[in-house]
OpenMM code with the backbone's topology and positions (N, CA, C; nanometers):
from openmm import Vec3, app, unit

residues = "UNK UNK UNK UNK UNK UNK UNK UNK UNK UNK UNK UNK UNK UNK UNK UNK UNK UNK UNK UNK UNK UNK UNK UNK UNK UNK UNK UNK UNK UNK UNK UNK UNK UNK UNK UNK UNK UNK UNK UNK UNK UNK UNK UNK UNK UNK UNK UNK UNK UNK UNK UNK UNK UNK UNK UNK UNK UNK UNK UNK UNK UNK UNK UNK UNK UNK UNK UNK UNK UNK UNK UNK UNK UNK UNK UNK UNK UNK UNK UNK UNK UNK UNK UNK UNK UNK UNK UNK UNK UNK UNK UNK UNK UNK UNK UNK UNK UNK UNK UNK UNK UNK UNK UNK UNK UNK UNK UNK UNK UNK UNK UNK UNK UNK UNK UNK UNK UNK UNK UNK UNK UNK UNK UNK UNK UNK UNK UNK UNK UNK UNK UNK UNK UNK UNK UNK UNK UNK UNK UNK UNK UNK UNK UNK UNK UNK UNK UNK UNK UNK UNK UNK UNK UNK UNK UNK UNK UNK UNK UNK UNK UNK UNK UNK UNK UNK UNK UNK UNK UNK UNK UNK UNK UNK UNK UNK UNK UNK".split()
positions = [
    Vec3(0.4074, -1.3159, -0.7287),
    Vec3(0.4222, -1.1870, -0.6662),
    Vec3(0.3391, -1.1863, -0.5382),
    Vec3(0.4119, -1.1344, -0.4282),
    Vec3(0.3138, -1.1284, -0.2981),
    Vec3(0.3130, -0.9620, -0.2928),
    Vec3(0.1643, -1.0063, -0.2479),
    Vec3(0.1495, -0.8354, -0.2241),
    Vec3(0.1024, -0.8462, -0.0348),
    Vec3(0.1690, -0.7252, -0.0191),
    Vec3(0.0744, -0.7575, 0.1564),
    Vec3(0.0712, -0.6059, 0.1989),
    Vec3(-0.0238, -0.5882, 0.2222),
    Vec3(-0.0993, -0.4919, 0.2622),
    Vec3(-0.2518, -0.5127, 0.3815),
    Vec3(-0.2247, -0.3784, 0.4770),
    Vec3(-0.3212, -0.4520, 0.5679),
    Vec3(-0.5130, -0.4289, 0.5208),
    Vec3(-0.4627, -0.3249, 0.4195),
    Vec3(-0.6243, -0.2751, 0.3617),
    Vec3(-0.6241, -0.4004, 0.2744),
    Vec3(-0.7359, -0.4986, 0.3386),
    Vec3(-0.7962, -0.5974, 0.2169),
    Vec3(-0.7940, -0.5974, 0.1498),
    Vec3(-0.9048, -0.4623, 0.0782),
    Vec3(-0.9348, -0.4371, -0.0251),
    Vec3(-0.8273, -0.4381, -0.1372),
    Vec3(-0.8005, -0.3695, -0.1092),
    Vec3(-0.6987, -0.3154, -0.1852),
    Vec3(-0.5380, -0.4001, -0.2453),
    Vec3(-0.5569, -0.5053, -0.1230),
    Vec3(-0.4633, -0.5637, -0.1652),
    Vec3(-0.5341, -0.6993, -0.2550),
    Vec3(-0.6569, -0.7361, -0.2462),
    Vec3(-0.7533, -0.7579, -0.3133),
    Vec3(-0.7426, -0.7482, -0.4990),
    Vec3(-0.7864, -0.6059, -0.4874),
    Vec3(-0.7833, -0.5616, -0.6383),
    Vec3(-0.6912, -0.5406, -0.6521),
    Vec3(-0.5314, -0.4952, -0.5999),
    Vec3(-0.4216, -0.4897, -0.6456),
    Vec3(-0.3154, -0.6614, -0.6849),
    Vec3(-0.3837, -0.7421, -0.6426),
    Vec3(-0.3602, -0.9017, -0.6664),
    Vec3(-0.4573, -0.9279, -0.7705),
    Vec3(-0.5722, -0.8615, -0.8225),
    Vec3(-0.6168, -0.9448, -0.9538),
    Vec3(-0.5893, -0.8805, -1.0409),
    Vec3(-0.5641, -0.7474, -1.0405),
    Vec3(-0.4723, -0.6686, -1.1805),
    Vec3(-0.3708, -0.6926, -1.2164),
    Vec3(-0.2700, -0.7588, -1.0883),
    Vec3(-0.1663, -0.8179, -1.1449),
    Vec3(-0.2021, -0.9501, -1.2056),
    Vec3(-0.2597, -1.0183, -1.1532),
    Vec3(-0.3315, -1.1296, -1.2240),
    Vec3(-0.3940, -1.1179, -1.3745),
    Vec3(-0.4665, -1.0776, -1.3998),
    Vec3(-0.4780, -0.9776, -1.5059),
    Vec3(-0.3681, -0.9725, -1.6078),
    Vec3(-0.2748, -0.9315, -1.5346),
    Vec3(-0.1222, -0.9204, -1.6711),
    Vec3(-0.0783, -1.0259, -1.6100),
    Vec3(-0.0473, -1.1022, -1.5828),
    Vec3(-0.0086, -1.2450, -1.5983),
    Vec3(0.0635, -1.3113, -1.5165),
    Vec3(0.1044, -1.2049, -1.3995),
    Vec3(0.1584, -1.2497, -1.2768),
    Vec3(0.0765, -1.3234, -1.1517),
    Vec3(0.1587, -1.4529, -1.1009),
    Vec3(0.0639, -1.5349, -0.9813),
    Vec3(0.1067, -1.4551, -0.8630),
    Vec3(0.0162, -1.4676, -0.8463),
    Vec3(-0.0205, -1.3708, -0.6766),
    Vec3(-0.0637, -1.4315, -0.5646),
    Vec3(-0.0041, -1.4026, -0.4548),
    Vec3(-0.0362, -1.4260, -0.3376),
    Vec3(-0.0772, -1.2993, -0.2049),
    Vec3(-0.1507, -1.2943, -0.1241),
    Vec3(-0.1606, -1.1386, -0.0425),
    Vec3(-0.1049, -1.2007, 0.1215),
    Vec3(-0.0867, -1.1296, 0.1475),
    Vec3(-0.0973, -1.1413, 0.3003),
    Vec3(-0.1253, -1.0467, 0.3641),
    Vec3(-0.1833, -1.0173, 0.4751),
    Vec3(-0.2326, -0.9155, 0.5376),
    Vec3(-0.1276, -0.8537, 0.6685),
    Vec3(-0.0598, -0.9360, 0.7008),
    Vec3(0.0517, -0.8853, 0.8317),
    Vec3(0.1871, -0.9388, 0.7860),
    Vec3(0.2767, -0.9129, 0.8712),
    Vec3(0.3912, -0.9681, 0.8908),
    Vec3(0.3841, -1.1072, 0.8551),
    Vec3(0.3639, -1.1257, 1.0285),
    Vec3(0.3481, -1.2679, 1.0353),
    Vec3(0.2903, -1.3923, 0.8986),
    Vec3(0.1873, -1.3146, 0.8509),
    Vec3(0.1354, -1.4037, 0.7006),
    Vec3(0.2407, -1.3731, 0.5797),
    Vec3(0.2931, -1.2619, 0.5753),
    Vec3(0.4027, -1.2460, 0.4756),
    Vec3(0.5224, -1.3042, 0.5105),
    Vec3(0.5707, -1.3454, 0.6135),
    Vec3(0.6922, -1.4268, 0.6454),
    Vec3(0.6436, -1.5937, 0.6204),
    Vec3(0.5440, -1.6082, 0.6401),
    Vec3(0.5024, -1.7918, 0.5855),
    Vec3(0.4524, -1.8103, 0.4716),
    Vec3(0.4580, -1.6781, 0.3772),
    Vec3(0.3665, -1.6889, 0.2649),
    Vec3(0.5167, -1.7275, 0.1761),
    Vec3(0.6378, -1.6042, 0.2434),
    Vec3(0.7794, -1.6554, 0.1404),
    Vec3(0.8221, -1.7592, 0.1687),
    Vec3(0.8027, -1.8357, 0.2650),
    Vec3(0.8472, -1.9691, 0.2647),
    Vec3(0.7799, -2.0583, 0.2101),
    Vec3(0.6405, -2.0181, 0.2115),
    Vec3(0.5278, -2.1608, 0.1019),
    Vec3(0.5471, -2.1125, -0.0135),
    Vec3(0.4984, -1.9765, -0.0444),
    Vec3(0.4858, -1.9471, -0.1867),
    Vec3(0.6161, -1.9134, -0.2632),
    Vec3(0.7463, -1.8884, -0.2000),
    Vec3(0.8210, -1.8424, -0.2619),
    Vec3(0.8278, -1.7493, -0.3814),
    Vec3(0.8007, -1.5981, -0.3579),
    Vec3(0.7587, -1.4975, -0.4542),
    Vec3(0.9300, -1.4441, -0.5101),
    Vec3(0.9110, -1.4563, -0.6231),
    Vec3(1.0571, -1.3823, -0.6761),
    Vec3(1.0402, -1.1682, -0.6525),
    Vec3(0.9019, -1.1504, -0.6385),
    Vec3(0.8849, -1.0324, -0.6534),
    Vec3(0.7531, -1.0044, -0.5230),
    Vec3(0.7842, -0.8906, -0.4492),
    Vec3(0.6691, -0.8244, -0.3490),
    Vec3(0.6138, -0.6718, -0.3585),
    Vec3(0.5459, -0.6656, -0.3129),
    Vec3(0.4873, -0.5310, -0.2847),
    Vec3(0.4617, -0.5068, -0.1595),
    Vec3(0.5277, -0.4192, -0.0889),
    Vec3(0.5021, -0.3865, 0.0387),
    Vec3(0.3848, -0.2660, 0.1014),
    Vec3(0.3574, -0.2841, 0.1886),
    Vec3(0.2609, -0.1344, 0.2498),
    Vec3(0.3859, -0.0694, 0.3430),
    Vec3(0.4113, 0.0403, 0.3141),
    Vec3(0.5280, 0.0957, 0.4628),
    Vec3(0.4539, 0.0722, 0.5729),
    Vec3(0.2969, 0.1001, 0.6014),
    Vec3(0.2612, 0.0738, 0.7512),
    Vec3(0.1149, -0.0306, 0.7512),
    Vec3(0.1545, -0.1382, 0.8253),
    Vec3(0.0928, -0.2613, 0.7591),
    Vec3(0.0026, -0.2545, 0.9743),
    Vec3(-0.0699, -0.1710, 0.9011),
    Vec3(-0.1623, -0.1727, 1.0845),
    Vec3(-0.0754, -0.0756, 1.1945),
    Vec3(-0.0371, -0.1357, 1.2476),
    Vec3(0.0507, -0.1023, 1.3707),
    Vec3(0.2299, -0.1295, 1.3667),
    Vec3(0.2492, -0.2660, 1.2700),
    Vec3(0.3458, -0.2531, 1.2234),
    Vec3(0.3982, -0.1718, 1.1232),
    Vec3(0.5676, -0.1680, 1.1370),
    Vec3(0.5987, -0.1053, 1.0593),
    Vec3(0.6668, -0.1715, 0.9085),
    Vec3(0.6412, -0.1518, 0.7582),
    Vec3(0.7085, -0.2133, 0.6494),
    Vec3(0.8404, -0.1746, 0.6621),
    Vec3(0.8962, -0.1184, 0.7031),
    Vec3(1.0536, -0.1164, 0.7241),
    Vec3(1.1337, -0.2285, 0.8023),
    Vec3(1.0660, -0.2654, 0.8893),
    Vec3(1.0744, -0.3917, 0.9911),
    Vec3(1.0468, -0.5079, 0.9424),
    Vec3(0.9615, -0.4936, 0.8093),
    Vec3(0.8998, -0.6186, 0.7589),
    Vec3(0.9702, -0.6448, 0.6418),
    Vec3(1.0354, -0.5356, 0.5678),
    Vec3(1.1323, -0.5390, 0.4665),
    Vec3(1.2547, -0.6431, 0.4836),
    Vec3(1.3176, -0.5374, 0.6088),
    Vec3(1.4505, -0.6372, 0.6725),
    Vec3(1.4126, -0.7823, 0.6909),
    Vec3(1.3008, -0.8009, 0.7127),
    Vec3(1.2809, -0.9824, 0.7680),
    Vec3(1.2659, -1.0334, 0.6567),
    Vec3(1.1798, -0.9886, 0.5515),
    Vec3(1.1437, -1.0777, 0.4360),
    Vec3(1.2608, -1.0712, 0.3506),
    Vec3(1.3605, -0.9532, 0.3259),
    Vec3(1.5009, -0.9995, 0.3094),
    Vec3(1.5911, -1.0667, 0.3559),
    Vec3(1.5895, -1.0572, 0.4628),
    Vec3(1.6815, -1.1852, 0.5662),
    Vec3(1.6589, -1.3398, 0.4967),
    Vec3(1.5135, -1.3878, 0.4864),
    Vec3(1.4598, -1.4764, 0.4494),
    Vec3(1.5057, -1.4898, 0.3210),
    Vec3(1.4758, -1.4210, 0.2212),
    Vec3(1.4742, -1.4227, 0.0881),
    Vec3(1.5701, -1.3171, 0.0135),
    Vec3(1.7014, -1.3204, 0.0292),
    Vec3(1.7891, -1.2430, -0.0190),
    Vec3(1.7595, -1.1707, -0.1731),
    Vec3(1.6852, -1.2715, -0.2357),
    Vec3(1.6963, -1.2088, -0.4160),
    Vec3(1.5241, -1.1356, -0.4220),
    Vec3(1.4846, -1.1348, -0.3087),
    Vec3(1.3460, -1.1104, -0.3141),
    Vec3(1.3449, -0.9629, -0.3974),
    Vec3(1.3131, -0.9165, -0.4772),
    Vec3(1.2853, -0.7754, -0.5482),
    Vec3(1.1232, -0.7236, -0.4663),
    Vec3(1.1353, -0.6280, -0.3816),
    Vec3(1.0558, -0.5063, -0.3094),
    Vec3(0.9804, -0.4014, -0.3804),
    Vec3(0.8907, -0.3989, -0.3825),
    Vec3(0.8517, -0.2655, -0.4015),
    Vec3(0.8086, -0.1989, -0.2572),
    Vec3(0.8358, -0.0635, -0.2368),
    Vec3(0.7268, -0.0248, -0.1133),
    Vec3(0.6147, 0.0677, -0.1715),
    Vec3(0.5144, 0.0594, -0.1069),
    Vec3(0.3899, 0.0926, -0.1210),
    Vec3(0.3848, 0.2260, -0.0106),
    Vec3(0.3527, 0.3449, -0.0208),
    Vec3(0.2877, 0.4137, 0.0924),
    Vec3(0.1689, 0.5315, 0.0127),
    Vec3(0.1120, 0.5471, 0.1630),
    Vec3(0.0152, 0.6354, 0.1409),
    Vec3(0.1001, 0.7665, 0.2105),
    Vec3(0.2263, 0.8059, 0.2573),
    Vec3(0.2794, 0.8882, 0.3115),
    Vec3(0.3726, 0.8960, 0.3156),
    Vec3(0.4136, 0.9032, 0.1262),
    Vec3(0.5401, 0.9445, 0.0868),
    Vec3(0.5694, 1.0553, 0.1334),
    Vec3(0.7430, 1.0075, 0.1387),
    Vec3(0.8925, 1.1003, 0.1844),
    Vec3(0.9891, 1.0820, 0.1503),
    Vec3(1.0424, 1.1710, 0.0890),
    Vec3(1.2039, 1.0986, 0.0729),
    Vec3(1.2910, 1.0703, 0.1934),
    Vec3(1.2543, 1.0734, 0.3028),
    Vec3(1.3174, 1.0199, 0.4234),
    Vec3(1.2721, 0.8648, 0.3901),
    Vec3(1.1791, 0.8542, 0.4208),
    Vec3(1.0760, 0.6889, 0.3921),
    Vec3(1.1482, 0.6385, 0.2780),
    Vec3(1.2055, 0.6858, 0.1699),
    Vec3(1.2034, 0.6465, 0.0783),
    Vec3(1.3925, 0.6055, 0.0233),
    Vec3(1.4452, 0.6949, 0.0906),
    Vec3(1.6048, 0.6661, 0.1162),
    Vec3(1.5770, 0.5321, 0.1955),
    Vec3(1.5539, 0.5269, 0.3227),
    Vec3(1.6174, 0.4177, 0.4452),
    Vec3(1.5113, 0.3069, 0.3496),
    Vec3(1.3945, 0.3229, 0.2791),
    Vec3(1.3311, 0.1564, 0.1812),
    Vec3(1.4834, 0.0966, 0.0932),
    Vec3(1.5319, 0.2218, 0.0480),
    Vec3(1.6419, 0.1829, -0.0625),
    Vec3(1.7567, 0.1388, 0.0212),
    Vec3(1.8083, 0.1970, 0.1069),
    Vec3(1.9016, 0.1447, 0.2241),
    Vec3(1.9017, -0.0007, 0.2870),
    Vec3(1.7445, -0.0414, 0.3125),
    Vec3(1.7111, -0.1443, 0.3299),
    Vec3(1.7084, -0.2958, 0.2496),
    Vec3(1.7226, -0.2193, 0.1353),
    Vec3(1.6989, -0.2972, -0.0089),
    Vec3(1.5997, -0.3052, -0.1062),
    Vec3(1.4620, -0.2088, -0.0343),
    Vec3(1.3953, -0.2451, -0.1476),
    Vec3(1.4733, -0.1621, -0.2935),
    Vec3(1.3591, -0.2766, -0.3647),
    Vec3(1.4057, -0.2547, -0.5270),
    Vec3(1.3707, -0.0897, -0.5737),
    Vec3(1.2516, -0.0459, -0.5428),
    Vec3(1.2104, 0.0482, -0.5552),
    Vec3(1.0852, 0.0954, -0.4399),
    Vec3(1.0273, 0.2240, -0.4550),
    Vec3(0.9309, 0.3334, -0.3630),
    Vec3(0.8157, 0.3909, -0.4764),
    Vec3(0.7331, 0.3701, -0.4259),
    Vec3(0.5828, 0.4180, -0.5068),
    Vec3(0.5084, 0.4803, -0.3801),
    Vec3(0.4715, 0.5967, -0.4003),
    Vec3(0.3476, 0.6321, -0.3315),
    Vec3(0.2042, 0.6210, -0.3877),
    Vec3(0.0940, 0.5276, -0.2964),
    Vec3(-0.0538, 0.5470, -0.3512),
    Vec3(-0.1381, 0.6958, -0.3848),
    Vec3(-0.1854, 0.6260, -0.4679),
    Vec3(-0.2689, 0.5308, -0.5302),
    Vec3(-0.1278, 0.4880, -0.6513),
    Vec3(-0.1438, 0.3613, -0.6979),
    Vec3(-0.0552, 0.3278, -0.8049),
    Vec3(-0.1662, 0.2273, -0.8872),
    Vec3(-0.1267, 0.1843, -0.9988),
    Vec3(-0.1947, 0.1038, -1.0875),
    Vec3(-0.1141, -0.0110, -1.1039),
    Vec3(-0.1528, -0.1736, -1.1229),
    Vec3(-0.0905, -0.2622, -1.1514),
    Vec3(-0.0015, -0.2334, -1.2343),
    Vec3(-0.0034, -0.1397, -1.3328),
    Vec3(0.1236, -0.1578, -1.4750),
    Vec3(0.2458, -0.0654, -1.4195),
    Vec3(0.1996, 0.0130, -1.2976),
    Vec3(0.3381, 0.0886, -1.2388),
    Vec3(0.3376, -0.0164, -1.1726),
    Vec3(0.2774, -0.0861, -1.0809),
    Vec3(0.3805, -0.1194, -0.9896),
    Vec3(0.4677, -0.2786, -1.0580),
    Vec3(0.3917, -0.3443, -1.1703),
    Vec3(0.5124, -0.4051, -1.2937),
    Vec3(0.6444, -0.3031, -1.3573),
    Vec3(0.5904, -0.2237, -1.3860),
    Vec3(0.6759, -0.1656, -1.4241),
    Vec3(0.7948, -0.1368, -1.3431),
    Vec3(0.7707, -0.0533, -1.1847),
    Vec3(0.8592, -0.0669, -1.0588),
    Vec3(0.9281, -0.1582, -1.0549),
    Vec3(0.8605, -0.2929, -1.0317),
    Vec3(0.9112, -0.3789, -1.0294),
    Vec3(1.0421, -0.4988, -1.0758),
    Vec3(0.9497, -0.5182, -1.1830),
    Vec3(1.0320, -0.5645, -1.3100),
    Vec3(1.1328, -0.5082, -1.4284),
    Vec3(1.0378, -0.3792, -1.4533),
    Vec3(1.1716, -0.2953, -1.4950),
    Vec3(1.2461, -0.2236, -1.4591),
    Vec3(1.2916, -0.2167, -1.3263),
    Vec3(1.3777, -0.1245, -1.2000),
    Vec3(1.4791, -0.2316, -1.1814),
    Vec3(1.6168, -0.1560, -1.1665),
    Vec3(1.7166, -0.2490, -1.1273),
    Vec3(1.7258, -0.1897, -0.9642),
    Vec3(1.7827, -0.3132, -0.8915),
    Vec3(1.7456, -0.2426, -0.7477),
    Vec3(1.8312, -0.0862, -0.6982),
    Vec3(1.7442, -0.0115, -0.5935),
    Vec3(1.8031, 0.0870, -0.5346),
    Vec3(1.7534, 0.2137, -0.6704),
    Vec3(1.7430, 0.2181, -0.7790),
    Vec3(1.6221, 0.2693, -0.8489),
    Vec3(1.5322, 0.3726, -0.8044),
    Vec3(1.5024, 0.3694, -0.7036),
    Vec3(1.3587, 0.4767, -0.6467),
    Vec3(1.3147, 0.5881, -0.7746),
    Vec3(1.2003, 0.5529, -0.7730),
    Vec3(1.1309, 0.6722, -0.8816),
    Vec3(1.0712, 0.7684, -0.7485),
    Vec3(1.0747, 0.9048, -0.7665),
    Vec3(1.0771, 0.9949, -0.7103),
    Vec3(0.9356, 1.0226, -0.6490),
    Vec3(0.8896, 1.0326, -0.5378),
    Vec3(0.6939, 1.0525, -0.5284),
    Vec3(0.6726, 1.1762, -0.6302),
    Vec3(0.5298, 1.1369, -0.6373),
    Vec3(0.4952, 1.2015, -0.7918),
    Vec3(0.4914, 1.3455, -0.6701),
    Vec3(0.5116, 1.4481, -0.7759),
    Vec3(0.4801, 1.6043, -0.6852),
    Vec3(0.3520, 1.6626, -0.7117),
    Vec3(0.2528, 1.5986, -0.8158),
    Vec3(0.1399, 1.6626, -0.8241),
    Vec3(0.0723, 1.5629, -0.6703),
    Vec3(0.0558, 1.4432, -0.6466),
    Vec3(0.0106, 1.3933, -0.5359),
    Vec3(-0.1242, 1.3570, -0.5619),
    Vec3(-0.1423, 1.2893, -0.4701),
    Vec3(-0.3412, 1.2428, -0.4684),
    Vec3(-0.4181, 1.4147, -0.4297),
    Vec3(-0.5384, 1.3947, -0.5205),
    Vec3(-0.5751, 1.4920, -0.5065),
    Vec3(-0.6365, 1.5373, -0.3511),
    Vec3(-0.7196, 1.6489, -0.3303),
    Vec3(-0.7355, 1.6933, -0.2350),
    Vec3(-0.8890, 1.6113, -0.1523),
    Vec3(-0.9624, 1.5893, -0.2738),
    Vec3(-1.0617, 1.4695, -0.2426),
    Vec3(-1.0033, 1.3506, -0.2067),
    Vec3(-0.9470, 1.2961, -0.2708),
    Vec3(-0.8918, 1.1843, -0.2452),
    Vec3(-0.8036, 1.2107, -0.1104),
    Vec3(-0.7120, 1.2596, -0.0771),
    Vec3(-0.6540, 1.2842, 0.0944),
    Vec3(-0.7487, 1.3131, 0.1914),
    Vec3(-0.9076, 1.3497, 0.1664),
    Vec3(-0.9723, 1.3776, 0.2521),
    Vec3(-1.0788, 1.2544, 0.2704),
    Vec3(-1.0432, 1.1850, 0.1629),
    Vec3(-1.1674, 1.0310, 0.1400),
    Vec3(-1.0107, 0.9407, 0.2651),
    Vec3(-0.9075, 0.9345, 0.2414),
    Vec3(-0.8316, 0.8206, 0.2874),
    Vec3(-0.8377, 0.8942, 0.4223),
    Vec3(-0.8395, 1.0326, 0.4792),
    Vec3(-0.8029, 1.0652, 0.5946),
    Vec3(-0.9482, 1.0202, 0.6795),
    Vec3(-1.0695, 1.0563, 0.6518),
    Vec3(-1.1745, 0.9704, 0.7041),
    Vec3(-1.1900, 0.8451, 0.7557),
    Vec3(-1.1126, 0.7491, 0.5969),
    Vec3(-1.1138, 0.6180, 0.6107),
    Vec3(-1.0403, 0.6045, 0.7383),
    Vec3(-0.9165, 0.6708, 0.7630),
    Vec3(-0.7878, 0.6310, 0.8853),
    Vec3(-0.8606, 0.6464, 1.0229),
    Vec3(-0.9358, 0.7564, 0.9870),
    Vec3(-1.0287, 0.8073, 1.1405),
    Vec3(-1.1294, 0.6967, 1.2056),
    Vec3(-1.1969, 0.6553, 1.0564),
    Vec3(-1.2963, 0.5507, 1.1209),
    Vec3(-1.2404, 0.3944, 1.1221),
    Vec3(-1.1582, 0.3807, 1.1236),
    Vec3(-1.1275, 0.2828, 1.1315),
    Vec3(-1.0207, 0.2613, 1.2508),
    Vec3(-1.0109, 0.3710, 1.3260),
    Vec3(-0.9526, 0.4378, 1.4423),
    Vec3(-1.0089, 0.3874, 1.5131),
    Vec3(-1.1559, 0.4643, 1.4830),
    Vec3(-1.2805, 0.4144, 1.6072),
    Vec3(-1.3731, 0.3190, 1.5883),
    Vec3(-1.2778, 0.2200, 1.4964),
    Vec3(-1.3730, 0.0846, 1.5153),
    Vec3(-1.4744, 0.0952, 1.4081),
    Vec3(-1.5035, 0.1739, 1.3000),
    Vec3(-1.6383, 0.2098, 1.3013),
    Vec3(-1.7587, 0.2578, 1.3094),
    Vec3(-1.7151, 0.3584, 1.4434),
    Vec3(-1.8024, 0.3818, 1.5292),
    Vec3(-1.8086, 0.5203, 1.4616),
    Vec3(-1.9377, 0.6114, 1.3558),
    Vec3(-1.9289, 0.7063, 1.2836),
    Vec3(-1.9458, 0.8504, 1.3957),
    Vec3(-2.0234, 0.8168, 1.4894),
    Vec3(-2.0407, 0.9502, 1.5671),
    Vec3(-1.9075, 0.9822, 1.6406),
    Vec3(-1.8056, 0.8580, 1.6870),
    Vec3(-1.6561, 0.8957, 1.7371),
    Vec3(-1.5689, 0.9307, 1.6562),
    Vec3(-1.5626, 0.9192, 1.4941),
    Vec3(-1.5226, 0.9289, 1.4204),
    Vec3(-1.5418, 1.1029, 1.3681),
    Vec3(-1.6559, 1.1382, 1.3859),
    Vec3(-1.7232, 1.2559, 1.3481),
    Vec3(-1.6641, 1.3192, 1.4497),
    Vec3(-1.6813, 1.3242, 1.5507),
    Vec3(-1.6236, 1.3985, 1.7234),
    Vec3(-1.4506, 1.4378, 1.7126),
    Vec3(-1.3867, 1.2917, 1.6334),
    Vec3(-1.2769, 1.3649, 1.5960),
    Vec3(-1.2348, 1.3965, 1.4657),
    Vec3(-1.2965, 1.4005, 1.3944),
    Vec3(-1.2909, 1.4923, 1.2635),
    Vec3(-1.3334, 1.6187, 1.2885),
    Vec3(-1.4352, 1.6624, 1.4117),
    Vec3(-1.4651, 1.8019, 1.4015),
    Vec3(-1.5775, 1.7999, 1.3055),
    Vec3(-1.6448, 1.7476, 1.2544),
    Vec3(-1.8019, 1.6926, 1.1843),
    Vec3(-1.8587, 1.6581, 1.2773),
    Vec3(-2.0208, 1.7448, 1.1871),
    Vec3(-2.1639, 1.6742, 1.2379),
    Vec3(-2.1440, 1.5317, 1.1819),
    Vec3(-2.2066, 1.4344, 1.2864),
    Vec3(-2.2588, 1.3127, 1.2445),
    Vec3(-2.3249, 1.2569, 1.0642),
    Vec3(-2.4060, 1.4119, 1.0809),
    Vec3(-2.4752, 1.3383, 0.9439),
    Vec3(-2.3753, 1.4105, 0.8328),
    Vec3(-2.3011, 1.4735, 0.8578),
    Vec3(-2.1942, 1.5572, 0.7734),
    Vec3(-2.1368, 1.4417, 0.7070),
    Vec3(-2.0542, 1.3796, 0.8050),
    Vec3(-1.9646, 1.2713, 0.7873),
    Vec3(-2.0508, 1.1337, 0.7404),
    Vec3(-2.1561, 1.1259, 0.7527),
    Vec3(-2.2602, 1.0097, 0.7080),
    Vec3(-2.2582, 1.0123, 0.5376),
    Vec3(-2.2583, 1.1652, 0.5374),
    Vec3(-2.3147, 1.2074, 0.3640),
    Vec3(-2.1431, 1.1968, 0.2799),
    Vec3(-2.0736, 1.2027, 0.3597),
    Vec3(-1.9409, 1.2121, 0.2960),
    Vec3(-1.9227, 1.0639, 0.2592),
    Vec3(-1.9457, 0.9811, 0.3357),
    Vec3(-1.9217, 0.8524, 0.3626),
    Vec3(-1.9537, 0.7469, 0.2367),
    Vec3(-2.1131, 0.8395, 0.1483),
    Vec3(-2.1846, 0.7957, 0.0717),
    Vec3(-2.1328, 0.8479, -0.0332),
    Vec3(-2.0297, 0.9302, -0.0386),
    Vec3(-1.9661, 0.9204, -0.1654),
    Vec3(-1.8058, 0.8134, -0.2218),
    Vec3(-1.7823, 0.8092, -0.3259),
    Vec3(-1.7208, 0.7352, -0.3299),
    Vec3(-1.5968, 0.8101, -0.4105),
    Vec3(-1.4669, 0.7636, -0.3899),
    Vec3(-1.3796, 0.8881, -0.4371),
    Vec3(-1.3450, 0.8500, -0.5987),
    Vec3(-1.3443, 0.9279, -0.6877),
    Vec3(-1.3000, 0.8970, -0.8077),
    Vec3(-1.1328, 0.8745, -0.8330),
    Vec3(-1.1715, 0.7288, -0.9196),
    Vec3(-1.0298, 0.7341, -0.9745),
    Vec3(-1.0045, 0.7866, -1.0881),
    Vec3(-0.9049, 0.8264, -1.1115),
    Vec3(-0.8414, 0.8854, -1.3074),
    Vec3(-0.8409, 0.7643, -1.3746),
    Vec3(-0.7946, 0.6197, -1.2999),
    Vec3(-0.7631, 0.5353, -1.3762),
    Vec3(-0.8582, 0.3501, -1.3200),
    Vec3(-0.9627, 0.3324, -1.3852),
    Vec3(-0.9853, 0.2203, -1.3438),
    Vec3(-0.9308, 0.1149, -1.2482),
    Vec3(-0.7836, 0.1103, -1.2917),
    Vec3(-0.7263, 0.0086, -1.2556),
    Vec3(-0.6436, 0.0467, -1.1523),
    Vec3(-0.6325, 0.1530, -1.1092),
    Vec3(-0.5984, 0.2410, -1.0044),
    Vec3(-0.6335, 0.1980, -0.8769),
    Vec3(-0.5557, 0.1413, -0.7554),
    Vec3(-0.5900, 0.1121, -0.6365),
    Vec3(-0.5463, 0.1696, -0.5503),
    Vec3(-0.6165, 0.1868, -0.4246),
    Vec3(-0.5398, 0.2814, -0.2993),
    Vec3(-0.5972, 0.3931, -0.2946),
] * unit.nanometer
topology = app.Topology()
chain = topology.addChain("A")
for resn in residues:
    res = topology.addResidue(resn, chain)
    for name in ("N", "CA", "C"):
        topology.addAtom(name, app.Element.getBySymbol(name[0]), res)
């Protein structure tokens, strides 16, 4: 299974949980590494990010299908839509998950979904902590890092956003990534 996603992390712990249940894994972080990863590694099964940096997973869908016709898709987003989520199925993926997901959904997506499938974004959603922990993350990582430019456009004091920073967002589910 390749997973590619541009958050490390995440694609990180979402490659050893699948590991974990018994699937071999490979990550890639861009396009470009997910188009040489299906030709070395040859994955019968992927996990996509819809927005992998600056690129877009819709763009990256079509190529890694071109390549790999029987490839089974999942897409991954942090900004589910059923617009996003029609043109993934249009495209071919197998199925649509919005984050946070857990290794046993996205097996489950996966493996037990026949393609074009889409399970519906959940309507309760990430909570309100959690959209305000990932919307930070998007900001500072906007600005490089840089917490006082980050703060300037969040509309936060410096040390506001310092103290936020030091918390860490809870998951419901251990194994829960994203």
């Amino acid at each position: 299974m390749l997973v590619i996603d541009d958050d490390e992390a995440f694609a990180a712990t979402l490659a050893r949980s699948l590991a974990r249940r018994g699937a071999t894994t490979a990550v890639a972080f861009t396009t470009a590494q997910a188009l040489a990863a299906v030709s070395s590694f040859e994955p019968t099964h992927a996990v996509l990010d819809l927005k992998l940096g600056t690129e877009n997973g819709l763009v990256t869908l079509r190529e890694l299908l071109q390549r790999r016709p029987a490839l089974r898709v999942l897409l991954l987003t942090g900004y589910a839509s059923l617009a996003t989520a029609v043109e993934a199925i249009k495209l071919g993926a197998t199925n649509y998950l919005a984050k946070p997901v857990d290794a046993q959904a996205v097996l489950a997506a996966l493996v037990g979904a026949e393609p074009g499938a889409a399970s519906a974004p959940d309507e309760r959603g990430p909570s309100l902590k959690r959209l305000e922990w990932e919307h930070i993350q998007r900001v500072l990582a906007e600005c490089d890092g840089n917490i006082s430019a980050a703060a300037r456009r969040l509309g936060l004091h410096r040390r506001t956003l310092q103290r936020k920073l030091l918390k860490r967002p809870v998951a419901a589910d251990p194994d829960t990534v994203g």
